[in-house]
N, C-alpha and C positions, 0 to 999 in steps of 0.2 A: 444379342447374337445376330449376326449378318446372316441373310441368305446361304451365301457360301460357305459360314460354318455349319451352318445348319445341315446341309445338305451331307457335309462331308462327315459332320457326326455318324448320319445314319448308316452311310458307308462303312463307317468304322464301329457298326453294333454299341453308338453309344447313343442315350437316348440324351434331348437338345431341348430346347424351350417349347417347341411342340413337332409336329411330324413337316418334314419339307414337301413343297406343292410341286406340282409341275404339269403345265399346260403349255404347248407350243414349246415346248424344251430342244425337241429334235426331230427327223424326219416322221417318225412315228409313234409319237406322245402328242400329235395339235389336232386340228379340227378342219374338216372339211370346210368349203367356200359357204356351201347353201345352209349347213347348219350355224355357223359363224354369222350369215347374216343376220338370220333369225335370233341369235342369239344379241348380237347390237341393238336390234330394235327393241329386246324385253331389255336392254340394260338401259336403253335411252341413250346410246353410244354413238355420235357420229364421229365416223370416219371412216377411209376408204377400205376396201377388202383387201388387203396385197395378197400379191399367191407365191408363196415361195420353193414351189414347185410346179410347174405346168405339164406334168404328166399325170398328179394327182388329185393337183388340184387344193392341196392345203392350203394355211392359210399363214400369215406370218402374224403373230398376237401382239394386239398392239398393246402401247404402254398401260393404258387405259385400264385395260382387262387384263394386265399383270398386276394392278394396284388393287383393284376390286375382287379379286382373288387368293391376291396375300401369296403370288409365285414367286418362286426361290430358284428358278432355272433361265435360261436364256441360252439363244440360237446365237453360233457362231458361223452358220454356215460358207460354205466354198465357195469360188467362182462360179459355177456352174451347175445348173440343175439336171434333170437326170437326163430332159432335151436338150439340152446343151443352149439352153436360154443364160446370157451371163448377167448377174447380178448387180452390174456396177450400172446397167442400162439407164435409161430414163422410164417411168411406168408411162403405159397407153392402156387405156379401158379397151374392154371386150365384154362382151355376154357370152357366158357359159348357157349350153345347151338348160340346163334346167332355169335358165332368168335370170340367176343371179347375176348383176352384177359387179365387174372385178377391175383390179388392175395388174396387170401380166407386163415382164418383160418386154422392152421394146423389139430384141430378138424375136419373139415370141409369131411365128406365120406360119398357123395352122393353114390343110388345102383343105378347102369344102368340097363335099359331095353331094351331090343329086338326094340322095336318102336324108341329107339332115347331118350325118356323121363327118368327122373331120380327118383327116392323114396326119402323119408330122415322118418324114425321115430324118433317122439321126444315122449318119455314114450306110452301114448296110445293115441295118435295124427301121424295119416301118411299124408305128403306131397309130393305131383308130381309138378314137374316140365315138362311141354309136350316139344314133342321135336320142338325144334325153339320156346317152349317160353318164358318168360322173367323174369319169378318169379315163386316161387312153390306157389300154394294151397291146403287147407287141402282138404282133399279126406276122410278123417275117422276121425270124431269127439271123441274128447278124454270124454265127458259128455255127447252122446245122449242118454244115460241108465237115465239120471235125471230126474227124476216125482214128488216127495214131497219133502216138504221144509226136511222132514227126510234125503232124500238121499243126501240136499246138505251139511245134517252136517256131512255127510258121507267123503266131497271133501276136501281135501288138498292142499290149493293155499298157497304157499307160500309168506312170503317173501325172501329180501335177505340174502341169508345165511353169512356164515361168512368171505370166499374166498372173494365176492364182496363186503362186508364192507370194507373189508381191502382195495380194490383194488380201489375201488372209491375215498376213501378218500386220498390217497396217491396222484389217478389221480387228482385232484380238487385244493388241497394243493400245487400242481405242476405248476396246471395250472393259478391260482391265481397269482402267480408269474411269469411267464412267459410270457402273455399276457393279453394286456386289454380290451381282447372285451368282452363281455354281454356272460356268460355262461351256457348254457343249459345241463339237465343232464334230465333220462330218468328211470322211474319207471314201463312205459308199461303199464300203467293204464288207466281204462275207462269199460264201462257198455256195452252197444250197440256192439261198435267195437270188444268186447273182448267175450263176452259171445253167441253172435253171430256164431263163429267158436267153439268155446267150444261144442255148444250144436246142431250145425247145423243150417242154416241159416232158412230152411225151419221148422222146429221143433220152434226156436226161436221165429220166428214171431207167429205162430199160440199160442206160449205159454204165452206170454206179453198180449195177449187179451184173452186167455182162461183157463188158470193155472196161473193168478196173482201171488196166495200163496205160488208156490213155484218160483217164478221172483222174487217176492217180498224178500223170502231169501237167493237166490241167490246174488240181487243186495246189500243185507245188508253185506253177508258176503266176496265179493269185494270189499266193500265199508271200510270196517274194515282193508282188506288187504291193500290196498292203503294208507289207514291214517295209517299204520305200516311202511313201505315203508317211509310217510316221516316224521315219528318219528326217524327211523334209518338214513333217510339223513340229519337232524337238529344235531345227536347223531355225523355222523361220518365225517361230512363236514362242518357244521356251515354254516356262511355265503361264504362259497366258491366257491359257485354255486349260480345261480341269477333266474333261472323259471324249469318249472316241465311242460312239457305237459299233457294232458291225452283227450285219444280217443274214441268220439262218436258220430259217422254218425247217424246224422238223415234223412238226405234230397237223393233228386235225380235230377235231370235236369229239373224234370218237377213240381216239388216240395216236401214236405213232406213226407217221406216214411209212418209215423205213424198221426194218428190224432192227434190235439194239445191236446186232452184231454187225450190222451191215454200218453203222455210225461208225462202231468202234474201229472198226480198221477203213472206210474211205473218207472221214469227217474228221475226228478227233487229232489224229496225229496232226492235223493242218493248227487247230483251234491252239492246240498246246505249242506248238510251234510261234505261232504267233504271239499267242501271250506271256508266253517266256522274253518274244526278244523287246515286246514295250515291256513290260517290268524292268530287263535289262538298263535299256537307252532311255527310259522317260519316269514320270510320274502320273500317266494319265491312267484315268481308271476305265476300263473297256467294260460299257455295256452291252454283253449278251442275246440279242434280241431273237426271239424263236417265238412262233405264234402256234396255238392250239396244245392240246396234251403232249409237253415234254415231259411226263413224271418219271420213264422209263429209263430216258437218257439222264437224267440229273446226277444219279453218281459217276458216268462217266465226262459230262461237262464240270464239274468239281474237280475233278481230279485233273482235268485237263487245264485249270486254272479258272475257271468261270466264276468270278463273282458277286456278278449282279445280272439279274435277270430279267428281261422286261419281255413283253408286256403282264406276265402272271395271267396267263386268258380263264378268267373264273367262270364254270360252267361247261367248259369242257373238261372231260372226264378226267379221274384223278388229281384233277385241277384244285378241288379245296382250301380253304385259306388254312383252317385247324391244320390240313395232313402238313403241307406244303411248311407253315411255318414248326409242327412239331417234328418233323423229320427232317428239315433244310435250313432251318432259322437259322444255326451255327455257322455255318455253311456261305448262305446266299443272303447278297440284301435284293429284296420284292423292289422294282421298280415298275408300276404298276399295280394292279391288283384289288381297285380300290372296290369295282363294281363288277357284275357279271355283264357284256357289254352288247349280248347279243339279244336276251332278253330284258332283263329288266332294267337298263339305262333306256333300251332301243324303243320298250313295249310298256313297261311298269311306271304308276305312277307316279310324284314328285315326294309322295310320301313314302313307298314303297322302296324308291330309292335312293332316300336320305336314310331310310332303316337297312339298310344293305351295307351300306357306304359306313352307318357308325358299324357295326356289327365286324366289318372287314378292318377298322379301322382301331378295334379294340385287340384284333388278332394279333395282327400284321405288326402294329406300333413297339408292342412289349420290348426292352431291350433293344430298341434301334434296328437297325436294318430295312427301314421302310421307307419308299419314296412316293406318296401320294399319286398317282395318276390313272385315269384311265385307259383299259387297258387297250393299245392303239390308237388311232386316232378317230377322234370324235365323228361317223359317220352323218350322210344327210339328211334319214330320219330319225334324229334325235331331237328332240326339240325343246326349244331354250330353257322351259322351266325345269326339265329335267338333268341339263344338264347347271344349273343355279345351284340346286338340288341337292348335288352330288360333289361340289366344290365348296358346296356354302358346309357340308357336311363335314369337310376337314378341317375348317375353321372352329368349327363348333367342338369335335369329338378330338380333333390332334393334338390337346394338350396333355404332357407330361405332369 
């Protein structure tokens, strides 16, 4: 069984020769830079860091530690990163604030500051990076001037322009050929996660429950962008690429960020909308990405069309692997969920969480629908044997 059936098994609630992996699959399934290093040197891996994002600072997984891991997925990402660093560059080394070093787009001309911390403007969006920390965030929203739905026919969200049609499809066409694992490619889309920064986090929220009218056009005219997005990847890659994630945090640790009732009419109608028209025009499978307690919103992300859900944040509330696969199993396939990832990957020991990892892995697996990962991406202090640990545990525990 190839990779890519493997994967698409699980999709398809049928159980495959054992559970499919996934490390560095997509924007938020990989591994930070500084735990990535650390993590070469316990494999005895040389090679260089790449970063396949310079706003977060990921990492792009090499061959290496796809092979040593037994992954089943693979990045097909876009021209451009979320700095608008293009990928087709030449790499140049840099040092990240915490040592590690990497190698970054040759676009890539962070401004230093006096404090240690770094700038980057992308059009009228600025990001800092503080000194010693680990990612930039926006600092200056590029949309907090947006008040009526007037001002958002004002906004210019593209799609991809022409450079990245060409460049994806070439990438895709390449990669089809070349390997068979389960191909993820990236549009950067989603409602909550995206317009959130766009407009300020603090402005956002008050605006979703107090300026509907223009959320309400805002989310329409994302919502248009994204179904463009994958009209041009049906147009320039066909079936060469196999899912599309898109990004929206509903939840927190303690539950809910928003009322269920407040989703159901400024969120969902967008999600259904969208995933009505890729069903329509394609065969990709869209992964769902919402961090922290979504248990509240789950019947209405199901019914809005959601089928696969990542990261499964185990440890926040309602979160359970038992509840989540006895009441959702039918439903959803767990794309993620392998570990609880804020304590016991982050804090627990290498025994502690290989016993987590089989125990979730015994849940999750039953019946398919389950994609090995953990849940987000690998942060910096995780460190290497724990995360050996908790990969070497799906090899161990994933068989059918």
């Amino acid at each position: 069984m190839t990779s890519r059936e493997r994967v698409l098994a699980a999709i398809n609630h049928r159980q495959a020769d054992r559970i499919p992996i996934d490390l560095g699959g997509f924007n938020a399934s990989t591994i930070l830079a500084e735990a990535y290093s650390k993590l070469l040197k316990h494999l005895r891996i040389q090679t260089p860091i790449r970063i396949g994002d310079t706003s977060q600072f990921w990492v792009l997984v090499d061959e290496a530690v796809r092979e040593r891991f037994g992954l089943d997925v693979e990045p097909c990402y876009p021209l451009y990163d979320t700095l608008g660093c293009r990928r087709d560059r030449d790499w140049v080394g840099w040092r990240h604030p915490s040592g590690t070093d990497v190698q970054v787009s040759s676009d890539f001309a962070p401004v230093p500051n006096s404090d240690g911390s770094f700038q980057y403007r992308v059009g009228h969006a600025l990001y800092r990076l503080p000194a010693g920390g680990h990612y930039f965030d926006v600092v200056e929203n590029p949309y907090s001037w947006v008040q009526t739905p007037a001002d958002v026919e004002k906004l210019d969200i593209p799609a991809m322009d022409q450079a990245e049609v060409a460049y994806i499809s070439e990438k895709a066409a390449r990669m089809r050929k070349e390997t068979d694992r389960f191909v993820i490619t990236e549009i950067f889309g989603g409602w909550n996660d995206i317009a959130g920064p766009w407009l300020g986090h603090e402005k956002f929220y008050m605006d979703i429950i107090t300026n509907t009218s223009m959320m309400h056009a805002l989310f329409e005219k994302m919502t248009d962008v994204w179904m463009r997005k994958i009209d041009q990847l049906v147009e320039a890659v066909g079936d060469k690429v196999d899912a599309v994630p898109v990004y929206n945090d509903l939840g927190s640790n303690m539950g809910g960020i928003y009322r269920t009732e407040t989703i159901k009419e400024m969120v969902i109608p967008y999600i259904r909308r969208f995933n009505e028209h890729v069903e329509r025009v394609s065969k990709y499978h869209i992964i769902f990405h919402s961090c922290g307690s979504v248990y509240q919103y789950l019947p209405d992300l199901i019914d809005a069309g959601v089928k696969i859900l990542n990261p499964v944040q185990l440890g926040a509330k309602d979160m359970e692997a038992e509840k989540l696969k006895r009441e959702f199993g039918k439903d959803l396939v767990f794309w993620g969920g392998a570990i609880d990832p804020q304590h016991t990957l982050a804090r627990g020991t290498p025994e502690q969480v290989r016993e987590e990892a089989r125990r979730n892995i015994e849940i999750f697996k039953k019946g398919g629908g389950f994609v090995f990962n953990n849940p987000h991406n690998v942060q910096s202090n995780v460190s290497p044997e724990n995360v050996v640990a908790l990969y070497d545990a799906a090899a161990e525990y994933g068989g059918f």
